[in-house]
C-alpha positions in Angstrom: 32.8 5.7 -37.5 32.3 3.3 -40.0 32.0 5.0 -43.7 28.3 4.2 -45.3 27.4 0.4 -47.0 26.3 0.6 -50.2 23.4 -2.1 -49.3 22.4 -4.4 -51.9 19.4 -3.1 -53.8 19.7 0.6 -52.7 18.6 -0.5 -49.6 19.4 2.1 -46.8 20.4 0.2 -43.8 20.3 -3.4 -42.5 18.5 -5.2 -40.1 17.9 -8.9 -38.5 17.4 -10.5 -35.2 19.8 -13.7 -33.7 16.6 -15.3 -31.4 18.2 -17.0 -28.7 16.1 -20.1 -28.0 15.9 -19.8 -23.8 12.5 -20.9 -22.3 11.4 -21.3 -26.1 7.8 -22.3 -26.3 6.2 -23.6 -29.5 3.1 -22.0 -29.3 4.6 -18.5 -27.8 7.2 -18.0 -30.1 5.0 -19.1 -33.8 3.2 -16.0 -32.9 6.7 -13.7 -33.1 7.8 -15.6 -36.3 4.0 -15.2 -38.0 4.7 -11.1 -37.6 8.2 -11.5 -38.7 7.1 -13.7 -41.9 3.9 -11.4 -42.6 5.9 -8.1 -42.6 8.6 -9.8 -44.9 11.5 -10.0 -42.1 13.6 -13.1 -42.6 15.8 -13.4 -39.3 17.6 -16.0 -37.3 16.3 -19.0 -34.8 18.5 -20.3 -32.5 18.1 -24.2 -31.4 18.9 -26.5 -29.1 19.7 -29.8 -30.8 18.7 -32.4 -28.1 17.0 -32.1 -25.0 19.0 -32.1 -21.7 19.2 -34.7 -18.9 19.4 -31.7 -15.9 16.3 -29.6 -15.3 17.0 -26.0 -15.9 14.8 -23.0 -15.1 16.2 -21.7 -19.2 15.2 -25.0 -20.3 12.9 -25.2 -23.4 12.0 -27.2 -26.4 14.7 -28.8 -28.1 14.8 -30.2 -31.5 13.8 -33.6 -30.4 10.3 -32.6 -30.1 9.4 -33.7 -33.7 6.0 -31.1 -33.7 8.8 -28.3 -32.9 11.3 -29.4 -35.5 9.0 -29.4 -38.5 7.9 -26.5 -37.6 11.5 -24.9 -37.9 11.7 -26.6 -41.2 8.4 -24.6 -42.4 10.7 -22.0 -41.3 14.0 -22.5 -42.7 12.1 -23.3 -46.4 10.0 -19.9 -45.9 13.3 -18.9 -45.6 14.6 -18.0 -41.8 18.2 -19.1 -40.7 18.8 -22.0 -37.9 21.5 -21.2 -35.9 22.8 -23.0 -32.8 22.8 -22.2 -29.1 24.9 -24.7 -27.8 23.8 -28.7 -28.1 21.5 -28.5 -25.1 20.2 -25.7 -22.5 23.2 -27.3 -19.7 27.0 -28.2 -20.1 28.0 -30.7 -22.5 31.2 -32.7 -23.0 33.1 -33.5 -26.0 31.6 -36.2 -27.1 28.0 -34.5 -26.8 29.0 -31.8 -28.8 30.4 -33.4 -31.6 27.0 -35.8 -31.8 25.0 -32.3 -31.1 26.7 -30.7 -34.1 26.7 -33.7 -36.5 22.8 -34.2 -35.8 22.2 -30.4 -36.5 23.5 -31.1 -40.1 21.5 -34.5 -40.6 18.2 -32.5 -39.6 18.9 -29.4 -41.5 21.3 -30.4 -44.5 23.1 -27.6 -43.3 26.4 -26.6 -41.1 25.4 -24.1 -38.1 26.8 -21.4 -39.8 26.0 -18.7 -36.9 26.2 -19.5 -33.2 25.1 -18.0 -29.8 26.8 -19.0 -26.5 24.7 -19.8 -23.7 25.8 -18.2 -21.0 25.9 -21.2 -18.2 27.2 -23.9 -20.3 31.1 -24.7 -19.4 31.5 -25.4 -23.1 31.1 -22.2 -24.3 34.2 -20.7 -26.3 36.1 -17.7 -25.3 33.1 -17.0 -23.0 33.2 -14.8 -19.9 36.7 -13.0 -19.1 37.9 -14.8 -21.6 36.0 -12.4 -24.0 38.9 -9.7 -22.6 42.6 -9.1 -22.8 44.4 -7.2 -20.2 43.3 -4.7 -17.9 39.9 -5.2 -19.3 40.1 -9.0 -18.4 40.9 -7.9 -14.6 38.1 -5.3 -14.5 35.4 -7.7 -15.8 37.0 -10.0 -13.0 36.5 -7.6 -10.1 32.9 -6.5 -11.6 31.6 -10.5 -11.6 33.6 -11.3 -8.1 35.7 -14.0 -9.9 32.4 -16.1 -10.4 33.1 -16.6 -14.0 36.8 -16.7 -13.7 37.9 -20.7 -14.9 34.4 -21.6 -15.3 34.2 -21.3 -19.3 36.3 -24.5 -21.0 35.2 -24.7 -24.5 38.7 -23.5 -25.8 41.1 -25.3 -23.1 42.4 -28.2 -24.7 43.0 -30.0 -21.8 39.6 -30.0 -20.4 36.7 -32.4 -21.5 34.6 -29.4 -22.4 37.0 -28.7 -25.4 35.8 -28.2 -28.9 37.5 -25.5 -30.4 38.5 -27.3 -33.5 35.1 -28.6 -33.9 33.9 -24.8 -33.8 36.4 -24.5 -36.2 35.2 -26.8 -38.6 31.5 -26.2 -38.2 30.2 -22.8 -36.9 31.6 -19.6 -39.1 30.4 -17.1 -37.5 30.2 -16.7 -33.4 28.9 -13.9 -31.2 30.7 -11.8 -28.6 29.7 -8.4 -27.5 26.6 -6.7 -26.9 25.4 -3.0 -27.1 23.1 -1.1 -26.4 23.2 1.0 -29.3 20.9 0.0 -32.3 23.4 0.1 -35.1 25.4 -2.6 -34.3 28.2 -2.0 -37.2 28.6 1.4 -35.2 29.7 -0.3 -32.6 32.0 -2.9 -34.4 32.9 -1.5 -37.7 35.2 -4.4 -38.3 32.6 -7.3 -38.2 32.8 -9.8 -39.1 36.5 -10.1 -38.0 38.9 -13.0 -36.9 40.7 -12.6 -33.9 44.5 -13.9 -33.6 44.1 -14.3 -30.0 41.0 -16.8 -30.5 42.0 -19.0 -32.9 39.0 -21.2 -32.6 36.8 -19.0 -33.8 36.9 -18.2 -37.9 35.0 -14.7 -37.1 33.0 -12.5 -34.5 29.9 -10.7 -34.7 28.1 -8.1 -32.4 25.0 -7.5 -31.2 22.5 -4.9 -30.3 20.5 -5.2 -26.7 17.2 -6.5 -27.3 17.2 -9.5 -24.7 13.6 -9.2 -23.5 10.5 -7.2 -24.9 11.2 -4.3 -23.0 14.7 -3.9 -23.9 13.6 -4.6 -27.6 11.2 -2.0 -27.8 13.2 0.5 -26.1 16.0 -0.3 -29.0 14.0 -0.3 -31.4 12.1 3.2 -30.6 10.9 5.4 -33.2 13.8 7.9 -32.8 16.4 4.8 -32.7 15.4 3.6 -36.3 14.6 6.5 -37.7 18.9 7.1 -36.9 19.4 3.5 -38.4 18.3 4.7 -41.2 20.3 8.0 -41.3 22.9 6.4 -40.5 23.2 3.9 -43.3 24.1 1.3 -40.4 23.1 -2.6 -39.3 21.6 -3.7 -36.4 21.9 -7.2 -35.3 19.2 -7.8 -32.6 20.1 -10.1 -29.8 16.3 -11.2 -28.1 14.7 -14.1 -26.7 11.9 -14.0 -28.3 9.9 -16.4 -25.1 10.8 -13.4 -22.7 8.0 -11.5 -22.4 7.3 -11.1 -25.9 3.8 -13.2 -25.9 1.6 -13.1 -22.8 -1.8 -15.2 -22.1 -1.8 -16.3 -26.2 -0.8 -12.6 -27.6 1.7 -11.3 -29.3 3.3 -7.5 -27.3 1.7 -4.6 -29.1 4.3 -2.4 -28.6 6.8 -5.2 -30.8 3.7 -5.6 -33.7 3.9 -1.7 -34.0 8.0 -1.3 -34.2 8.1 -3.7 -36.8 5.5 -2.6 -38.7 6.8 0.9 -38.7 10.6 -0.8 -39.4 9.1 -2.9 -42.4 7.8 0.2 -44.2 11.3 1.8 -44.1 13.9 0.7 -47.5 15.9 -1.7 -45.1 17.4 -4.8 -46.0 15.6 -7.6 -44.0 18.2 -10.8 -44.4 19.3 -13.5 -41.9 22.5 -13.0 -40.1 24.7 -15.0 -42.0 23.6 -13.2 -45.5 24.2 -10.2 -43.3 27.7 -10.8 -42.2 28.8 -12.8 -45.6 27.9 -9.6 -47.2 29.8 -7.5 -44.4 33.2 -9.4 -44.7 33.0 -8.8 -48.8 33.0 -5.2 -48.2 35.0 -5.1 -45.3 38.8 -5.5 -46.5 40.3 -6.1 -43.0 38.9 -8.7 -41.2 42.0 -9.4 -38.5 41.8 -7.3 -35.6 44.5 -5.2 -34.7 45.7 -4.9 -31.0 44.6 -1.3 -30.6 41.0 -2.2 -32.5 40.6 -4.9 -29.6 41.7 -2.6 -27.2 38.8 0.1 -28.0 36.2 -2.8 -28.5 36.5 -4.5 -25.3 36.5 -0.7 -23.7 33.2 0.3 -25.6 31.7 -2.9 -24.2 32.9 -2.6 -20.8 31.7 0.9 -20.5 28.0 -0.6 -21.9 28.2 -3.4 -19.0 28.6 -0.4 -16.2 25.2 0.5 -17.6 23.4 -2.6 -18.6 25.3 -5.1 -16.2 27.9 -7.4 -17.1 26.5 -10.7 -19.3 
């Protein structure tokens, strides 16, 4: 168990959201960002940088829709994080990437600090059973039948889908494992931490299952913040805010009345980067031992025999 944060501000616990931009719809998802902005939570949007040239049934707006990216502009200066979900919603090579990431910091005057993997796209780093080491590797094998095994390329040098060193140089901060428990530094005391085994990536962070409004809700029960907040913990939300979230023009009920009730608690609302740089001040190991891996990939695998392997 990780020993209680002394939050910035006497603040009692920590909370954001990492929105992963699937199936993204202007109109939907303004209506999630409107709470989030009115009840003083300042989170993280994902993006796609251009839009694809394969039809995908994830597929959403992209940041060449000009309507779409000043509205994430409004966003970022009202001051919400843009984080990066991969150059497009399908594989890119190489050369795509590189563009992807360069225009990212043209529109926004910014590096993607944070990133997302999405999960079909042979680019993605460290991705699959690559996430593993081990035994755990080969369990994770025989629980997705080998589909994923090979598939994920981002970090092989020798494939066209490389870009580890450009993750390198532009993203800090990359997420890998998923719970289902809401505080997410529970889970992963040592976030943000570098991995010796992943050299491409300068440091991991976790997550907390909240991938449609069902499972959001259900994290974010009454019972689940109010042991946030005992706790002294942080909870990184992982959501797509276009699943489910607003139906026919209206925003989930159920979502308006969690957050309301989390807004009036002393927590420490703060995009995911402010989050984690704050986390790797006060954490004073940030390289993963062997037998810290070993119990993190376990805790995650154990989570996947409930919530199915992602």
């Amino acid at each position: 168990m990780h020993p209680k944060i002394s939050w910035p501000n006497n603040k009692r616990f920590a909370f954001t959201i990492f929105d992963d931009t699937d199936r993204a719809d202007l109109k939907d998802i303004q209506l999630a960002y409107q709470c989030l902005d009115e009840l003083d939570f300042k989170t993280t949007k994902s993006v796609w940088v251009t839009k694809g040239n394969k039809p995908h049934e994830s597929s959403g707006v992209t940041c060449e829709d000009k309507m779409y990216l000043n509205w994430l502009l409004e966003l970022k200066n009202k001051g919400f994080e843009i984080g990066y979900h991969n150059t497009t919603y399908h594989s890119s090579y190489r050369e795509e990437i590189k563009a992807g990431l360069e225009k990212f910091v043209t529109m926004f005057n910014q590096l993607p600090t944070v990133m997302a993997n999405h999960s079909i796209n042979q680019e993605n780093i460290y991705w699959g059973p690559h996430r593993l080491s081990g035994s755990r590797r080969v369990i994770y094998n025989m629980l997705t039948r080998y589909k994923k095994k090979g598939f994920y390329k981002g970090h092989d040098e020798s494939s066209p889908y490389f870009w580890g060193d450009l993750c390198k140089e532009y993203v800090t901060y990359v997420r890998n494992f998923v719970f289902s428990d809401i505080n997410t530094l529970k889970c992963c005391p040592y976030m943000p931490y570098q991995d010796p085994e992943k050299p491409y990536v300068n440091y991991w962070f976790a997550s907390s299952e909240g991938h449609n409004v069902e499972l959001f809700n259900k994290c974010l029960s009454n019972e689940n913040q109010d042991r946030l907040e005992e706790e002294g913990g942080a909870c990184i939300m992982y959501t797509h805010f276009a699943d489910g979230f607003c139906q026919d023009g209206k925003l989930s009920e159920q979502f308006k009345i969690q957050m309301k009730r989390l807004s009036k608690k002393n927590g420490w609302f703060v995009p995911l980067s402010t989050l984690l740089e704050f986390l790797k001040k006060e954490n004073k190991t940030q390289i993963i031992s062997n037998s810290q891996r070993r119990a993190l990939e376990w805790k995650w695998l154990f989570d996947k025999l409930i919530l199915g392997p992602t």
